[in-house]
C-alpha positions in Angstrom: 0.0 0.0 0.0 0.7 4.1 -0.7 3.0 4.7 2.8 5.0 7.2 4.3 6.7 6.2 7.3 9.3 9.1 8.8 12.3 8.5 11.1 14.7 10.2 13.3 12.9 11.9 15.9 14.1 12.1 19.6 15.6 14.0 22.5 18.2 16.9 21.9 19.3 19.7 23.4 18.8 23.3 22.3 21.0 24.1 19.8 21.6 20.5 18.7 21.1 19.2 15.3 18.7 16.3 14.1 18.1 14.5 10.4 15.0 13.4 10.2 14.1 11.0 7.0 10.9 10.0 5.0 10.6 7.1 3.2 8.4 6.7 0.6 6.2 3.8 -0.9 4.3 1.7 -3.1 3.3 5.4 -5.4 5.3 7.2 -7.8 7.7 9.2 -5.3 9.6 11.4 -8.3 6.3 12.5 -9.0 5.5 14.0 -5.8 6.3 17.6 -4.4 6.9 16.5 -0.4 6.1 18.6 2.5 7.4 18.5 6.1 4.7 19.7 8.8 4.8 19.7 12.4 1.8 20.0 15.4 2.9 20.6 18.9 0.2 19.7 21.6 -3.2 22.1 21.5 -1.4 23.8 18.3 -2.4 23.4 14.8 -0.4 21.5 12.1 2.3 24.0 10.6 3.8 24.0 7.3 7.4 23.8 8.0 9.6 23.4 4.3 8.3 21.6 1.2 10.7 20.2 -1.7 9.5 19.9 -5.7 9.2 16.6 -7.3 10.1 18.7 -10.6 13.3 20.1 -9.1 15.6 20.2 -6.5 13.8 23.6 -5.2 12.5 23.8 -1.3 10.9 26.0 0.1 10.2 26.9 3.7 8.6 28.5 6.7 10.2 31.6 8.1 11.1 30.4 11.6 13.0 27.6 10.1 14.7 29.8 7.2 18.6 29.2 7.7 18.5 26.5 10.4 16.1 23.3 8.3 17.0 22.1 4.9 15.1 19.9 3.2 16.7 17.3 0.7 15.3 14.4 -1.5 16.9 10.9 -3.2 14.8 9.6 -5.5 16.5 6.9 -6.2 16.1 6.0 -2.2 12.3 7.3 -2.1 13.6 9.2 0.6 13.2 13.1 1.7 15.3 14.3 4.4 15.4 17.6 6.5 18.3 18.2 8.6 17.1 20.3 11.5 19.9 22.5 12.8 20.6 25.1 15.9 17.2 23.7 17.1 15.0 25.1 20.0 12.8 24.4 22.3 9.8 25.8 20.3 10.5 23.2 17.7 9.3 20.6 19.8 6.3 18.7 18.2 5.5 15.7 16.1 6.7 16.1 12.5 5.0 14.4 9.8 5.7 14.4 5.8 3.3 14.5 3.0 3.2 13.8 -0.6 1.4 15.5 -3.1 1.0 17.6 -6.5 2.6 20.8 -5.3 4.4 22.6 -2.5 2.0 23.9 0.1 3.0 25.3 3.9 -0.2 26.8 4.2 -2.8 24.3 3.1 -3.0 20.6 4.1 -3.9 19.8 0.7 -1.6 16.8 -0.1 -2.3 13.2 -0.9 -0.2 10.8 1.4 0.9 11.4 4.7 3.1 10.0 7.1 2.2 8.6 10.8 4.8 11.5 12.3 7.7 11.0 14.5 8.3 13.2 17.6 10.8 15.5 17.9 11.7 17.6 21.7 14.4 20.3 22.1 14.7 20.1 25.5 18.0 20.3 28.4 
């Protein structure tokens, strides 16, 4: 079946780096735009960076401009984004979604992963 299943979550401290990883399958993954969102208790899922199936081109929220970058290897059916000089107020689940085109601001995407958990804590 269509599945996204996302890796690398866990514990680090402020200012620590993670890579988290989204691995893509049984659906056309080059075809796909993929997105990175996150939800942190009582808040409301949050576009965080998005990467073109078309391209190599990424876009991205604007509290995660210069510290996330978003990657993809098609050839693994795998999008990464390296979180780095992370804080506490990225603490949430993070989930990754495939679909035509690169939203932040709209959910509106075809596949999504089951999220992994991410906290920026000391």
């Amino acid at each position: 079946e269509v599945q996204l299943v996302e890796s690398g979550g866990g514990l680090v401290q402020p200012g620590g780096s993670l890579r988290l990883s989204c691995a893509a399958s049984g659906f056309t993954f080059d075809d796909y735009a993929v997105g990175w969102f996150r939800q942190a208790p009582g808040k409301e899922r949050e576009g965080v960076s998005c990467i073109s199936s078309s391209s190599d081109s990424t876009f991205y929220a604007d509290y995660v401009k210069g510290r996330f970058t978003s990657s993809r290897d098609n050839a693994k059916n795998t999008v990464y984004l390296q979180m780095n000089s992370l804080k506490p107020e990225d603490t949430a689940t993070y989930y990754c979604a495939g679909g035509s085109h690169c939203w932040l601001t709209r959910y509106d995407y075809d596949y999504w992963g089951q999220g992994t958990l991410v906290t920026v804590s000391s």
